[in-house]
C-alpha positions as CSV (number, residue, x, y, z in Angstrom):
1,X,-14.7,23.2,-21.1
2,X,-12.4,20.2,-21.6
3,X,-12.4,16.5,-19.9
4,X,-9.7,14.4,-20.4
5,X,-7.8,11.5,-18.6
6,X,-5.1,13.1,-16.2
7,X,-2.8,11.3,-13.2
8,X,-2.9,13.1,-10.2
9,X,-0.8,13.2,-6.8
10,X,-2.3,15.1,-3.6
11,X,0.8,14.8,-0.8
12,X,1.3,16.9,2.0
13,X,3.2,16.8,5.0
14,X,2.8,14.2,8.0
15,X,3.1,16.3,10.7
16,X,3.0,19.9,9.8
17,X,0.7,21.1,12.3
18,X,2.3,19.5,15.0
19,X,5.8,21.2,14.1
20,X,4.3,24.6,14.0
21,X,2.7,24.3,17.0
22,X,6.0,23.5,18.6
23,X,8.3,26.0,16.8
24,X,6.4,28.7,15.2
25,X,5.0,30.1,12.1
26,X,8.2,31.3,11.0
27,X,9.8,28.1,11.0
28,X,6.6,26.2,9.8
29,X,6.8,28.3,6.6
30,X,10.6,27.8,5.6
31,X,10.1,24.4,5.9
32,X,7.4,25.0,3.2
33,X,9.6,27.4,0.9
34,X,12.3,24.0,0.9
35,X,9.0,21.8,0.1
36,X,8.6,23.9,-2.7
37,X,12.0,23.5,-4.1
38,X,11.8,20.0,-3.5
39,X,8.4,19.4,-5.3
40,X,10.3,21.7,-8.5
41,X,13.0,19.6,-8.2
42,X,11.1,16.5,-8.7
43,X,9.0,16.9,-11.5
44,X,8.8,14.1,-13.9
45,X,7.9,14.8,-17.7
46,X,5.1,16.9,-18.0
47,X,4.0,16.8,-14.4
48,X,3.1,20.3,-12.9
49,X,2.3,21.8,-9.7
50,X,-1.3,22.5,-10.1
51,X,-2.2,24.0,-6.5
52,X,-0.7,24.6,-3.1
53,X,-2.7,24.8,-0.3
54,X,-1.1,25.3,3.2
55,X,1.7,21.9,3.6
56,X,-0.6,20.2,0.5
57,X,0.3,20.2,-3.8
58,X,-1.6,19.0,-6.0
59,X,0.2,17.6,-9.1
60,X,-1.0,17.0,-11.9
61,X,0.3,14.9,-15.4
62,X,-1.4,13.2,-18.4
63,X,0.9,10.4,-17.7
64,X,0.2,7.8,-14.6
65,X,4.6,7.1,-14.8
66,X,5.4,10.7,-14.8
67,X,3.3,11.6,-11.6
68,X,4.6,8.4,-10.6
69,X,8.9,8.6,-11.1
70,X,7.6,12.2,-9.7
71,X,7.0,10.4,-6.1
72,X,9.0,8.1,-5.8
73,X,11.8,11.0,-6.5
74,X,9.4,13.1,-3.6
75,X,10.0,10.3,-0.9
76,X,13.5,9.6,-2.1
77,X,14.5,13.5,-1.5
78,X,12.1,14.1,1.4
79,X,12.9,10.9,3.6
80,X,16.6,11.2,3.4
81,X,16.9,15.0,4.7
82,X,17.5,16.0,8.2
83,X,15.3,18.0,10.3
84,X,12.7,17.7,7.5
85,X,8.8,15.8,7.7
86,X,7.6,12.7,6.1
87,X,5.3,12.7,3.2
88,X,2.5,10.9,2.2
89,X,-0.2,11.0,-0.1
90,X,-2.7,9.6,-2.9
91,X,-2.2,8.8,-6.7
92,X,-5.2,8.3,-8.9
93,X,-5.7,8.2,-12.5
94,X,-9.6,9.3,-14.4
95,X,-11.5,11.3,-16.5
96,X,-11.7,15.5,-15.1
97,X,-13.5,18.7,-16.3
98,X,-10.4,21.2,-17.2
99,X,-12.3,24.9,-16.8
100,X,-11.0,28.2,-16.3
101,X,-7.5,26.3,-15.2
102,X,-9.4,24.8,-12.5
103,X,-10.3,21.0,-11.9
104,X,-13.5,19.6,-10.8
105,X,-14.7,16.0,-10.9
106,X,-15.0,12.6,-8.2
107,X,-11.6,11.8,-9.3
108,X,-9.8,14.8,-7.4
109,X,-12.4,13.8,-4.5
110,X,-11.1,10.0,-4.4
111,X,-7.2,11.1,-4.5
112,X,-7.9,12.9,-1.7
113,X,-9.7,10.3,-0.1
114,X,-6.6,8.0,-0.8
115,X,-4.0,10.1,0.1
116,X,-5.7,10.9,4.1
117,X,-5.6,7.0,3.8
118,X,-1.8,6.7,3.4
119,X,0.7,6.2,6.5
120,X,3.4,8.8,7.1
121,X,6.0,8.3,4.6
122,X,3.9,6.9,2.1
123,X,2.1,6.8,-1.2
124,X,-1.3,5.0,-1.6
125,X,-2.7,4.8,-5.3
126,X,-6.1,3.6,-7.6
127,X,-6.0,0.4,-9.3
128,X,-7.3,2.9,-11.8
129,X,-3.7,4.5,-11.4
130,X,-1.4,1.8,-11.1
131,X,-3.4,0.1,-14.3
132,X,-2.3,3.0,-16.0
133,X,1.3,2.6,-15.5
134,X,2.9,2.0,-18.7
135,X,5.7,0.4,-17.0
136,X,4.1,-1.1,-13.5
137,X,6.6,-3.9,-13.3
138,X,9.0,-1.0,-12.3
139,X,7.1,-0.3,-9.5
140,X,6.8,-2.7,-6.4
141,X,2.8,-2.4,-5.0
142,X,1.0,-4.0,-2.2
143,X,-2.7,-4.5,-1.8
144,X,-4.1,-2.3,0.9
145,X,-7.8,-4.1,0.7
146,X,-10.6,-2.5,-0.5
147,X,-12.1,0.4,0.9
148,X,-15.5,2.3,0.7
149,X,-15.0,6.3,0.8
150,X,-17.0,9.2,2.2
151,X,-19.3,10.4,-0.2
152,X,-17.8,7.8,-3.1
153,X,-19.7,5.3,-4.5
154,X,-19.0,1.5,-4.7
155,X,-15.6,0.3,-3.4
156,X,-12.4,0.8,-4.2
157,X,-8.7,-1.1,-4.0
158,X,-5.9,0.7,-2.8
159,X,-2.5,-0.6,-3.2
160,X,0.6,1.2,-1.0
161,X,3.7,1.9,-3.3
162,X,6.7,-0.2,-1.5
163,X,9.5,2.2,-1.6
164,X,13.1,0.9,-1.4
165,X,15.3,1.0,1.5
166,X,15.4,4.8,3.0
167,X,18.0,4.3,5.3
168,X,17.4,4.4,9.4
169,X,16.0,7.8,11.2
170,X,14.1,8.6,14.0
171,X,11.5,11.4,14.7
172,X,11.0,13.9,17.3
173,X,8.2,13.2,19.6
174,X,6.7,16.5,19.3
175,X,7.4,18.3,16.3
176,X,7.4,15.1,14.0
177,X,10.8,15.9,12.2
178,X,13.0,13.1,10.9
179,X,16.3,13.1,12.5
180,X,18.6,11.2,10.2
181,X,21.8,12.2,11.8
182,X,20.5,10.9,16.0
183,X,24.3,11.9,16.6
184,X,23.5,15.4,16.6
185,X,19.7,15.3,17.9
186,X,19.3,16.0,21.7
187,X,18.9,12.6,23.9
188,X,16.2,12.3,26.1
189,X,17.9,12.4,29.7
190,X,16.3,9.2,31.2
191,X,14.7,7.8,28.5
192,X,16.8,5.2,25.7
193,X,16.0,5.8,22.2
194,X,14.4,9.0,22.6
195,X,15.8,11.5,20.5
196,X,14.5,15.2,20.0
197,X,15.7,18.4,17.3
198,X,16.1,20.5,20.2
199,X,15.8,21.8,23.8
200,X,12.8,23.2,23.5
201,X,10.6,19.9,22.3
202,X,12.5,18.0,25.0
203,X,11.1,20.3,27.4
204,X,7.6,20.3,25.5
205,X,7.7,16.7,25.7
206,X,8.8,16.6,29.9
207,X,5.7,19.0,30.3
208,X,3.2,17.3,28.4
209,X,4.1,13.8,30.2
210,X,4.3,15.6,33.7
211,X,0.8,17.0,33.0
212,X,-0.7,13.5,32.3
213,X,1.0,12.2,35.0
214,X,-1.1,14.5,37.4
């Protein structure tokens, strides 16, 4: 049994449900299988994927800027592709019991916590974590407030990472999917600005609102 001070990033996709609910399992899990390559892709020093469960990884580093150049390369390659979901998630930094390759400890429970708490496209983080940061003044943060968490004691302030410019998109209505290139997306007959990935959510979405119109 081993503790020791790790970083730690829980992200998953915003979205996911509502996308395989629109277009099917199949499609839900090849969106995960290019997830996967992008999370490889983007691993920063000694950061490694620790678990995936469902659209969610946990990462895990003993340095707070590895786990950190690795998100900010996660929302760089993730908000720029087309067709694909937003992230968002939490970043923490404490003290875990390592056993049997398994961790266990309130500081997995709180990066949870933090990352449920982040907006779609996103990353919320610990002043724990972002006092960690060997090199913070690379990194542009903004106080969220301070916030008391299920089952966490005391308070705690999160601060949202401010990403630089990610270019324009807009999403699908239905199936939550970034659609970068709105030149190719399927315009909403009547409606201006309203953009969809295919035929099928714009007829999801006519059905839906002719429901609640009823």
């Amino acid at each position: 049994m081993i503790e020791q001070n790790v970083a730690i990033l829980i992200a998953d996709l915003s979205g996911y449900t509502a996308l395989t609910e629109a277009h099917g399992a199949s499609e839900a899990a090849d969106l995960i299988d290019i997830f996967m390559e992008i999370v490889n892709e983007s691993l920063m020093g000694d950061s490694h994927l620790h678990q995936r469960t469902g659209d969610e990884v946990l990462l895990i580093s003993s340095s707070a800027d590895h786990i950190m150049e690795t998100a900010g390369l996660l929302l760089q390659k993730t908000s720029g592709r087309n067709n694909f979901l937003q992230l968002h998630g939490g970043l923490h930094y404490g003290r875990i019991l390592k056993r049997n390759n398994d961790y266990y400890g309130t500081t997995i429970n709180l990066t949870a916590r933090i990352a449920a708490n982040a907006r779609a496209g996103s990353f919320c983080c610990s002043a724990a974590f972002k006092n960690a940061l060997a090199k913070e003044h690379e990194f542009n943060f903004q106080s969220k407030g301070n916030f008391c968490f299920k089952n966490i004691s005391g308070e705690n302030e999160i601060f949202e990472l401010v990403a630089g410019e990610t270019g324009s998109f807009t999403i699908d209505p239905v199936c939550r999917m970034l659609l970068n290139e709105t030149e190719k997306a399927i315009r909403h007959p009547d409606k201006q600005g309203l953009f969809f990935c295919s035929y099928d959510c714009l007829e999801i979405y006519n059905r839906k609102n002719i429901t609640l119109s009823n």
